[in-house]
BADRENRO-81818 format. One record per residue (C-alpha): residue in three letters; residue number from 1; x negated, y, z. Coordinates in steps of 0.2 Angstrom, whole numbers, padded with zeros to 4 digits. Layout:
BADRENRO-81818
res,n,x,y,z
ALA,NUM,X,Y,Z $
...
***
This chain:
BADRENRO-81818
res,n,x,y,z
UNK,1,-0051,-0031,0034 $
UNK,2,-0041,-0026,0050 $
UNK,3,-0036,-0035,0066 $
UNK,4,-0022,-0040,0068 $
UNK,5,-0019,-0046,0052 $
UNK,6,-0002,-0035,0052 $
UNK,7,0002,-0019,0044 $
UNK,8,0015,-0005,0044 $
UNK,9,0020,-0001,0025 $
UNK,10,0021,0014,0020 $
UNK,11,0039,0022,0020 $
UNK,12,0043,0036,0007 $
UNK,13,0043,0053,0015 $
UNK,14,0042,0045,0034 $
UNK,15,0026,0036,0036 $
UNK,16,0016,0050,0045 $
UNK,17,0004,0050,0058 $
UNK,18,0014,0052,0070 $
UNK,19,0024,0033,0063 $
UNK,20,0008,0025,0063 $
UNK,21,0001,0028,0082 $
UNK,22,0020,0023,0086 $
UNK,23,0018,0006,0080 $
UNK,24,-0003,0006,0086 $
UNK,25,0001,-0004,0098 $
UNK,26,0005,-0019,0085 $
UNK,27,-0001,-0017,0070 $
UNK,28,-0020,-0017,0065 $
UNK,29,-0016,-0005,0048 $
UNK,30,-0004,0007,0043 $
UNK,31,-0003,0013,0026 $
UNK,32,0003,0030,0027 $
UNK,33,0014,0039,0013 $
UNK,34,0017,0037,-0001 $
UNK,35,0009,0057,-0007 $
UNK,36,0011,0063,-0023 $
UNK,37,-0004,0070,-0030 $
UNK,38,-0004,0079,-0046 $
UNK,39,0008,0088,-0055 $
UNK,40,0019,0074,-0064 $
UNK,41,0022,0064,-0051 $
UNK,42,0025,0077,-0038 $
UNK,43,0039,0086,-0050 $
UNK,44,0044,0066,-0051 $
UNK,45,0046,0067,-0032 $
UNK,46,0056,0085,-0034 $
UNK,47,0069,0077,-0042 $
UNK,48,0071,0062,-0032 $
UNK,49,0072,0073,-0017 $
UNK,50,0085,0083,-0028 $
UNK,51,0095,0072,-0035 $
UNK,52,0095,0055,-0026 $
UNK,53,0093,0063,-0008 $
UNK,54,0079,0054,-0005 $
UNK,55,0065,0060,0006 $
UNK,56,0047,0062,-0001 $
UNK,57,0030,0073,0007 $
UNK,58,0029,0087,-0004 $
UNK,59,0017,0098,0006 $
UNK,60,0008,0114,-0003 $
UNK,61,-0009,0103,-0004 $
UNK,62,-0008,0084,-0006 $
UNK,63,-0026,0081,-0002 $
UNK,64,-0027,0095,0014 $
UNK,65,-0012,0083,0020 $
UNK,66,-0018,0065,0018 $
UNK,67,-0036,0076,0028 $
UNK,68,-0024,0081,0041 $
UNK,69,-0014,0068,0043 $
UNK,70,-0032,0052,0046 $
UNK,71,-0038,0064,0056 $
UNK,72,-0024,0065,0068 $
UNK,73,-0026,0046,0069 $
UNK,74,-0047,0047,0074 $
UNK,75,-0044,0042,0090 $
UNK,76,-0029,0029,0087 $
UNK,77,-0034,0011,0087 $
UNK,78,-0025,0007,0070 $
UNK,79,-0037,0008,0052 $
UNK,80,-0026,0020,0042 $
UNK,81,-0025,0019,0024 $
UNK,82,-0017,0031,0012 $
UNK,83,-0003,0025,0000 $
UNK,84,-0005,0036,-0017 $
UNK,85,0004,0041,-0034 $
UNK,86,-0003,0050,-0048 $
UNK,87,0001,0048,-0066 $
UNK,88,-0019,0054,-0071 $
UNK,89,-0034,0048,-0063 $
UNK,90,-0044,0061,-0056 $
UNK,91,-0031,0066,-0042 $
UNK,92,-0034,0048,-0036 $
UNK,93,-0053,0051,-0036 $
UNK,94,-0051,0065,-0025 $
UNK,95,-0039,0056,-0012 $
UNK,96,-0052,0042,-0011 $
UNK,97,-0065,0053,-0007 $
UNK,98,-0055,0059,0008 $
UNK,99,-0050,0043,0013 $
UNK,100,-0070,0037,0012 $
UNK,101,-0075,0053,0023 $
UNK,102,-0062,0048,0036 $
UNK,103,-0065,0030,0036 $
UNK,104,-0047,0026,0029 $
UNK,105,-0044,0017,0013 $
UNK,106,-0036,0021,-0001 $
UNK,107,-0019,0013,-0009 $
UNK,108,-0014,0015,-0027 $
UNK,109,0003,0014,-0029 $
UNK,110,0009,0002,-0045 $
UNK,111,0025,-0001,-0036 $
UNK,112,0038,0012,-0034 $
UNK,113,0051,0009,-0049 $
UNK,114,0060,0024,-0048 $
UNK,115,0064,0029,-0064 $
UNK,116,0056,0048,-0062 $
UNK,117,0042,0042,-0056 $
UNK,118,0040,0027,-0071 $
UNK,119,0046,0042,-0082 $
UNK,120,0029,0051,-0081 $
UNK,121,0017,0034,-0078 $
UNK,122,0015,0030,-0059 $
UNK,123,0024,0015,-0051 $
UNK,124,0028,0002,-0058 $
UNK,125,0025,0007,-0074 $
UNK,126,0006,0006,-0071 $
UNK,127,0008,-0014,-0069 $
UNK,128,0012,-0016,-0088 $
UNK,129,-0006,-0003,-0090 $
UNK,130,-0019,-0014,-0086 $
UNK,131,-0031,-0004,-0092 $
UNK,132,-0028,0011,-0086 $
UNK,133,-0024,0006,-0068 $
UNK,134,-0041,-0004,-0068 $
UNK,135,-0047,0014,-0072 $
UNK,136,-0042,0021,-0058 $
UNK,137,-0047,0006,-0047 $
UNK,138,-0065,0008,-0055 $
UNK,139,-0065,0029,-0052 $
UNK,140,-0059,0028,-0037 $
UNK,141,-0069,0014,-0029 $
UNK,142,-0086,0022,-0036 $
UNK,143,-0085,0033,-0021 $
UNK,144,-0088,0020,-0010 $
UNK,145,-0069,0021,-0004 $
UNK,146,-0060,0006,0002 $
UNK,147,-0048,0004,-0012 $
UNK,148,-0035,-0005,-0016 $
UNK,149,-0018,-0008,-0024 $
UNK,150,0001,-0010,-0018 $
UNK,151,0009,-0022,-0033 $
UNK,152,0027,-0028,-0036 $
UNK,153,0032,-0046,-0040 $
UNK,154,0045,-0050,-0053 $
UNK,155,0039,-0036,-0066 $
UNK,156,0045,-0045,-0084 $
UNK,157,0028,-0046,-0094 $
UNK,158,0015,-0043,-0080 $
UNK,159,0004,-0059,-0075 $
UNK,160,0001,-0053,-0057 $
UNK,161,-0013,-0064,-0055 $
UNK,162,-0021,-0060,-0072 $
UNK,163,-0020,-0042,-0067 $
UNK,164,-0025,-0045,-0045 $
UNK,165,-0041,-0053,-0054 $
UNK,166,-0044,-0039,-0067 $
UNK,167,-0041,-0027,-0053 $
UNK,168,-0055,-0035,-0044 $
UNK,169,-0069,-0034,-0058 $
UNK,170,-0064,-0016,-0057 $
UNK,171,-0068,-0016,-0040 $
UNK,172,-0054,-0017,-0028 $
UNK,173,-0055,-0025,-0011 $
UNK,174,-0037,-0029,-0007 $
UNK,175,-0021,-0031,-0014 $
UNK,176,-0003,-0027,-0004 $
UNK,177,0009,-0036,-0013 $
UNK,178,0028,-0035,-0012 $
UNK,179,0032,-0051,-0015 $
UNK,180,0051,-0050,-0022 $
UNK,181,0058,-0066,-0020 $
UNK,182,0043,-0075,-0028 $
UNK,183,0035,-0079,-0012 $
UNK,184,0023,-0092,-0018 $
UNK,185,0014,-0078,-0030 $
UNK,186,0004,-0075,-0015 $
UNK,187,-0005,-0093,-0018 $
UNK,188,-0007,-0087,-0034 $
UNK,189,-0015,-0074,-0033 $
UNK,190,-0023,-0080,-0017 $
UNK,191,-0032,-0096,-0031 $
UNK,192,-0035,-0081,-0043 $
UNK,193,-0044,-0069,-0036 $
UNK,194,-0056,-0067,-0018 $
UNK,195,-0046,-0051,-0015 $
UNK,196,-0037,-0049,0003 $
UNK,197,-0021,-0052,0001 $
UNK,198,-0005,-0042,0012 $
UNK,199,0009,-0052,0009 $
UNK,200,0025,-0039,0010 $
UNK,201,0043,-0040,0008 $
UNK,202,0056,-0047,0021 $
UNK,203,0043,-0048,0035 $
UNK,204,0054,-0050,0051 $
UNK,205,0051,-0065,0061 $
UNK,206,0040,-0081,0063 $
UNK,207,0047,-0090,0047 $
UNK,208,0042,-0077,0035 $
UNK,209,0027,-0075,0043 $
UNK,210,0024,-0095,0043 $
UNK,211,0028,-0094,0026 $
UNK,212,0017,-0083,0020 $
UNK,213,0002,-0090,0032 $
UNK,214,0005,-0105,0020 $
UNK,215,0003,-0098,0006 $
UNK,216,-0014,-0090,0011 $
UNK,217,-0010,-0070,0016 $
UNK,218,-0022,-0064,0024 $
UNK,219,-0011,-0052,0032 $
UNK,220,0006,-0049,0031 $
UNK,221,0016,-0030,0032 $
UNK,222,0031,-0024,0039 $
UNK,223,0042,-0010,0029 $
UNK,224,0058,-0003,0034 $
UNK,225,0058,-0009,0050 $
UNK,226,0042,-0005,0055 $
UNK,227,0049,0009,0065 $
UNK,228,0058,-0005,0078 $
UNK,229,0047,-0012,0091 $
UNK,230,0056,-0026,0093 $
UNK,231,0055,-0033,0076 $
UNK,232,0036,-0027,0078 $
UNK,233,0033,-0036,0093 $
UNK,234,0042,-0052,0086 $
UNK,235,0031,-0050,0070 $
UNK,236,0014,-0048,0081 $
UNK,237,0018,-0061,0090 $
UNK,238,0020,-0073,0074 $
UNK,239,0005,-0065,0068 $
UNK,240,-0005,-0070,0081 $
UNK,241,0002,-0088,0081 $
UNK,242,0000,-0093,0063 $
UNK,243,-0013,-0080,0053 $
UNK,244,-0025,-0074,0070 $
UNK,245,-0044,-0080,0067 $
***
């Protein structure tokens, strides 16, 4: 899907263009974002930015963003993909359709546990909604974008290779999985499912990324500190030891 197998993760209200051709050098994707994209979810972002001093993209027009922001990586040697959060499907269709026509891909967020944001049904809360997540997977992949989902380990009820596999039928191509402190739910998934897998979650030197290797990521992705070249160039270079082809 990308080489190397190592992607930026996308940062609340930081990961911009400008992030990912800073860590080009590195990384073979960035997952830019997360964007909120229809009403609920971007009032849910107004409060966080409000009340929890968080920082969040709320530009006039989400999708005229996410256009300009791939476009400003055409001639960056990085595959850009969109991280996204809507609390109804057709928001997600549209931001697919962009990512298609600038040759990004598309990722729905079922992760961010915020409570304002699994107030109004994105995030997390998405994980205990099979079907409607499967929905939008199914929408959005009709386009012909490369879609996929970022998922969160350690949700009480949620089968996350159950749901990787159900995600699949409806279409999805990768998964980006945080992996909590359940590390070995990437084999799982990994025996479930044909998907391509991004192992996420404490990503920082050759043991996490030998770890994850083992357990059969396809690619791994650095987070918070995706913004410091030396953990990036210590993870490349662990990359390219135990997951390059």
């Amino acid at each position: 899907m990308f080489e190397p197998p190592l992607a930026l993760a996308s940062l609340s209200g930081e990961a911009d263009a400008d992030w990912a051709r800073a860590g080009a050098d590195y990384a073979g994707a960035a997952f830019l974002g997360g964007i909120a994209l229809d009403a609920d979810s971007r009032a849910a972002a107004r409060e966080m930015v409000r009340d929890r001093d968080r920082t969040e993209y709320l530009p006039e027009d989400p999708l005229a963003f996410v256009d300009r922001e791939l476009a400003a990586l055409e001639d960056v040697p990085i595959r850009p993909g969109f991280n996204a959060r809507s609390a109804t499907p057709d928001p997600i269709v549209d931001a697919a359709r962009v990512c298609r026509d600038r040759g990004a891909v598309l990722e729905i967020n079922a992760h961010c546990r915020q409570e304002e944001l699994c107030a109004v049904g994105c995030g997390e809360t998405l994980l205990r909604d099979a079907d409607r997540l499967a929905e939008y997977v199914a929408r959005a992949a009709a386009t012909g974008a490369v879609v996929g989902v970022k998922l969160r380990a350690e949700v009480p009820g949620v089968d996350l290779p159950a749901l990787a596999r159900r995600l699949e039928e409806a279409g999805a191509s990768f998964v980006h999985v945080d992996a909590m402190d359940t590390e070995s739910v990437i084999a799982e998934i990994i025996e479930a499912t044909d998907l391509y897998v991004i192992a996420n979650n404490g990503v920082r030197d050759d043991g996490t990324v030998r770890e994850y290797a083992a357990y059969g990521a396809d690619a791994v992705s650095v987070g918070r500190p995706s913004t410091d070249p030396v953990v990036l160039e210590r993870v490349r270079e662990a990359v390219d030891r135990h997951l390059a082809d």
